[in-house]
N, C-alpha and C positions, 0 to 999 in steps of 0.2 A: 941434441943427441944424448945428453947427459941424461936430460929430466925424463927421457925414457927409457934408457937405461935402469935410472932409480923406480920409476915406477913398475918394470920389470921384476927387478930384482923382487920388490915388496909383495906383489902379485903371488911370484914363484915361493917366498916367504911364508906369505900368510898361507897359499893351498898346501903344502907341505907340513907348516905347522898346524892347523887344522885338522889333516889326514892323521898326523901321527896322535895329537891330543884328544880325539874323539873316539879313538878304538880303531883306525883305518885299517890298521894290518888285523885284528880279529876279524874284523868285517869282511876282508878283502878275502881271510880262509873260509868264512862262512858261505860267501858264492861263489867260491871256488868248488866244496863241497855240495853244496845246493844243486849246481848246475850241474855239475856230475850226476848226481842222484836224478837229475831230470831227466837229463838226454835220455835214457832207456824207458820212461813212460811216457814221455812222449812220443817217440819213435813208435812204439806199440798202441797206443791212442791212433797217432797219427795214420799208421796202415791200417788197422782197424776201419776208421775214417773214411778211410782215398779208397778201399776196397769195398766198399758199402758204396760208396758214390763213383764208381766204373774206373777209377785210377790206381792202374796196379802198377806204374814203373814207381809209386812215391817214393819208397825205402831207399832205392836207389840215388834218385834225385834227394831225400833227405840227405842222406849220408855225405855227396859230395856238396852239398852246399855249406851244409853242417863242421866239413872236415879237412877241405881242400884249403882251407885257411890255414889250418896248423900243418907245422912239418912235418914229412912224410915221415921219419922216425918216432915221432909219435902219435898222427894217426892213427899209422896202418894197424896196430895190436888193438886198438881198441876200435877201430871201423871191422875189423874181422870179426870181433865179440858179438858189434851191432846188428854184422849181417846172420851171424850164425841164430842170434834171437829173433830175429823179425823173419828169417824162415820155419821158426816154429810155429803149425797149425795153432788157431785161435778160433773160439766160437765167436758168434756176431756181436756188434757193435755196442748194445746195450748189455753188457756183461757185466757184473759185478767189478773183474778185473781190470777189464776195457776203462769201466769210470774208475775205478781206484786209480790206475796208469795215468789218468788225465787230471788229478786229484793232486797226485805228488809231482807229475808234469807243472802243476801251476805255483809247486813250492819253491821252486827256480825261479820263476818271476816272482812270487813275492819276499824272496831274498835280496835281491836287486832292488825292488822298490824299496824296502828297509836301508840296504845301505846308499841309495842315493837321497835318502830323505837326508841322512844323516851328511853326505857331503856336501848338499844344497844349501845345509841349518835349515829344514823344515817341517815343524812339528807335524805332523799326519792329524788330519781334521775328519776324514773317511771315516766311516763306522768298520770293523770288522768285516761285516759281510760283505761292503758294498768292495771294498779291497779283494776280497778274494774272487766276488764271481768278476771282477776287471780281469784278475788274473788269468781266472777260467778262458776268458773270453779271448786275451791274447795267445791264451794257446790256442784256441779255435780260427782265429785267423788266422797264424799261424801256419797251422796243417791248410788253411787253405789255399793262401799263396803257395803252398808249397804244390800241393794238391792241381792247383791249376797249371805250375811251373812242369810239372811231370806231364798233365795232359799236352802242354806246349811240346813236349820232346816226342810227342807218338803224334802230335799231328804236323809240324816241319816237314819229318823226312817225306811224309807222302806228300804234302806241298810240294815240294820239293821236287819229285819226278813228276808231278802233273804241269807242274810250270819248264822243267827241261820240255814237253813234250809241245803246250800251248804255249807259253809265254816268257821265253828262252831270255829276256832282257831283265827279267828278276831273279835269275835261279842266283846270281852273285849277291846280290844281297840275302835270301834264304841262306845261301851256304853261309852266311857271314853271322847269321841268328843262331845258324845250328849250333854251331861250334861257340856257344854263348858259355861255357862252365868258368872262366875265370871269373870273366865279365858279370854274368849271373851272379856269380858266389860274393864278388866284392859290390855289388848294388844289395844284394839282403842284406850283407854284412852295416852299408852303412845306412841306408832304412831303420835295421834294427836298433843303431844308434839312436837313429831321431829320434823314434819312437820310444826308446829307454829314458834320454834327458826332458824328450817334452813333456810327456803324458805321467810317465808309472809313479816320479815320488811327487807330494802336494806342491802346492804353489804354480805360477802360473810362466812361462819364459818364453819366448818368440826363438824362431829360428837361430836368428843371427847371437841371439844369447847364447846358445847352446854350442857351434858350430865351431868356435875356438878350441874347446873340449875334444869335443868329434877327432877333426885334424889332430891335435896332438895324441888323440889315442890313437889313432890310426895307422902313422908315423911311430912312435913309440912301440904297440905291437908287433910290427913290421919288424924292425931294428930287432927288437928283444925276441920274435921269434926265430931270427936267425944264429942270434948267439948263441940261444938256448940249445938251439939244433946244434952249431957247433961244438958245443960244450960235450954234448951228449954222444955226437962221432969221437970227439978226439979224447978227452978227460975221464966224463964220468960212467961208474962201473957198478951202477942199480946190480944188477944181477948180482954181485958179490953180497950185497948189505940186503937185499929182501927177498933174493931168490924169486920164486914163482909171482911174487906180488910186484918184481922189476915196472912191469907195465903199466901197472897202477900207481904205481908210486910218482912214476916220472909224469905221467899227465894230471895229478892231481897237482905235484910241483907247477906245472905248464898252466894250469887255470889258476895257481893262486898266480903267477906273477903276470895274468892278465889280467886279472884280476884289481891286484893294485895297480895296476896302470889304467884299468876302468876307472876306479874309482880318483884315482888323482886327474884325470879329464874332467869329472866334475867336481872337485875340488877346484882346479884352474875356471871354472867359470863360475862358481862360485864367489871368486875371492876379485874374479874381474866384477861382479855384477855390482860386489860390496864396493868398488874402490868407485865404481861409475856411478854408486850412487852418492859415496860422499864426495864426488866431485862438484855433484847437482846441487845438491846440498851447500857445497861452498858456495859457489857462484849464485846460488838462490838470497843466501843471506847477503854476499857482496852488494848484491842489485838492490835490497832492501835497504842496506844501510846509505846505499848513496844516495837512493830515493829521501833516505829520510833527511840526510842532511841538503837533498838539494829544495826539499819544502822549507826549510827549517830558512835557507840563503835565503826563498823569497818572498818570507812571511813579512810585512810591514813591520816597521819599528816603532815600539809604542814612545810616543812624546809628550811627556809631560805638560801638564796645566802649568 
């Protein structure tokens, strides 16, 4: 119990020192800011998108996938902003604007990739371009999973009374799909994990590397967005210190301190990966040296003429 305790401790040690001595907390406001900057070209990419290819509840379906995560005190000011821009008319899809939105869409993902290289220690071997059109492209899935999650909501419900009418012994499981928004929002949410530690910064890590991280973020934003919510009913009083920018002030706060809690999720597996491999490492050399001394026990002994 002890010796895993200490190896805990060193673990939680080294990712925290690490996060703090590499720049964690600038990095942590860098995608905090990033991502903010994104959600609104994306969101306009995205409808753009879903409306060009017959899916017009997406804004909707973005939004609460996007939003129902965070606490409704700070949501809802900036979900109201979302919906008020994504009901302004837009020309089609190949618009100058249209690809700019999906342009600065993709600088949210490659903020993220920047700072998960950095809390991996892994130097970026990609060329430039090949990083950005990856970016491109996860925005384009992206909107598509979202894209086909929205067509899933307009064709349920008619499921739904076609089987009350022919095949009464599924409508309970239908009704149980429909009503999917939590359940929904918390599977993209942790999808989007996998997909963030596996793939966006270099280097290569399996699942179950990654997955330590995961869970402690996940736990961790949980906890911290409830406090934060607390804090913000009973304490704090934005609207005194920024006035009109109250709104924005408190969800840029809210992304930086998910932010570093991003980021310290892969810093913990980071600092796991490092300690698994000098463990290999020990036990690689132990086995060698036993080897050597067990040739050495049963090498003949030379005897003299």
């Amino acid at each position: 119990m002890g010796k895993v305790l200490r190896m805990a401790y060193r673990v939680a040690f080294d990712a925290f020192y690490h996060f703090a001595e590499d720049d964690g907390w600038a990095m942590a406001s860098h995608v905090a800011l990033s991502i903010l900057l994104a959600v609104f070209p994306f969101l306009i990419f995205g409808t753009a998108l879903a409306n060009f290819l017959g899916a017009d509840q997406f804004s909707d379906t973005a939004v609460h996938l996007i939003f129902d995560t965070w606490p409704e005190a700070i949501a809802k000011p900036i979900s109201d902003q979302v919906q008020q821009v994504l009901t302004t008319p837009r020309g089609g899809l190949l618009t100058i604007s249209v690809l700019a939105a999906a342009y600065f869409a993709s600088n949210g993902v490659e903020a993220v990739r920047i700072a998960l290289n950095r809390a991996y220690r892994q130097p970026e071997t990609r060329a430039w371009y090949v990083t950005r059109l990856a970016s491109l492209g996860y925005v384009v899935i992206a909107v598509m999973i979202f894209t086909a999650i929205s067509t899933a909501l307009v064709a349920v419900p008619v499921a739904l009374r076609f089987t009350e009418r022919r095949m009464p012994w599924l409508t309970e499981t239908l009704e149980t799909v429909s009503s999917w928004s939590v359940y929904g929002t918390i599977l993209v949410l942790v999808a989007g994990l996998l997909v963030s530690h596996l793939w966006l910064p270099a280097g290569r890590r399996g699942i179950l590397d990654v997955l330590p991280g995961i869970l402690a973020t996940l736990l961790a934003w949980t906890i911290g967005a409830l406090i934060f919510a607390y804090y913000i009913a009973t304490f704090a009083n934005y609207t005194a210190t920024y006035a009109g920018l109250a709104s924005i002030m408190i969800v840029i706060v809210f992304l930086y301190m998910i932010g570093v809690i991003f980021l310290l999720g892969a810093e913990l597996n980071a600092a796991l990966l490092k300690y698994r491999v000098r463990e290999r490492v020990a036990v690689r050399l132990f086995d060698a040296e036993r080897e050597e001394k067990t040739s050495k026990a049963d090498e003949p002994a030379d005897i003299g003429g």
